[in-house]
N, C-alpha and C positions, 0 to 999 in steps of 0.2 A: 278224276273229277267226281265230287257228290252230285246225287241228285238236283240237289237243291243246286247246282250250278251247272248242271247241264239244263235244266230247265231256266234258269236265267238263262242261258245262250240262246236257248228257242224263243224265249218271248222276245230277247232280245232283234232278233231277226226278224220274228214277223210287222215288230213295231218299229223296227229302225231304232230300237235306243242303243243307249250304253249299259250293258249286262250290271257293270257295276255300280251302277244307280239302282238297280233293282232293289228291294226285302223280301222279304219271307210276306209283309202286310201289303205289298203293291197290289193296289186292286184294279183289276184286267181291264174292265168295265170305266171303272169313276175314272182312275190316274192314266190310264195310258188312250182310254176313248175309243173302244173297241166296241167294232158293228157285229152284226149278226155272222157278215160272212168273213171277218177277222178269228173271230171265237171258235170255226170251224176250222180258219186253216192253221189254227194252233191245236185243234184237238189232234187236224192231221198229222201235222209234223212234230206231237210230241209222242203220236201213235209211231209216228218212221222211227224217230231218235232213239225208244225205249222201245222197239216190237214187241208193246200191248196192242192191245183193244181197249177204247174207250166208249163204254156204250154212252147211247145220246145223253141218258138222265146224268151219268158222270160228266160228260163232257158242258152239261148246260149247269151244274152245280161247282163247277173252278170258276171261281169270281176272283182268288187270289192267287201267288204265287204258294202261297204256301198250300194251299186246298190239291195244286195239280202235284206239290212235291208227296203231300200226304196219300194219295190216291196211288202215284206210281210208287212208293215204295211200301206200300201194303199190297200191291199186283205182284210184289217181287221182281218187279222192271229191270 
């Protein structure tokens, strides 16, 4: 699995969709309607999925799928 499709599986889960609806441009916020403490349990569980660390200003600057697949594979995730 890539990145960018392991991290479609985690958004997928926290919002209940279909992974394969995702892009790279799904935005977290506008397209799928994520609150405050949604946006946190995806910093969580994309911190489990890839054991990084997502500091807060990371975790409050992924608006997209692609923003979170860019971040973990410049961590080396």
């Amino acid at each position: 699995m890539t990145v960018e499709d392991r991290v479609k599986a985690v958004v997928a889960e926290i919002f209940c969709c279909d992974a394969g609806l995702l892009s790279p441009t799904t935005d977290i916020g506008r397209d799928l309607k994520a609150d405050s403490l949604e946006r946190i349990a995806l910093a969580v569980a994309l911190e489990k999925e890839f054991g990084a660390t997502l500091p807060a200003e990371v975790a409050s600057s992924i608006h997209t799928v692609a923003d979170a697949v860019a971040y973990l594979e410049g961590s080396n995730a």
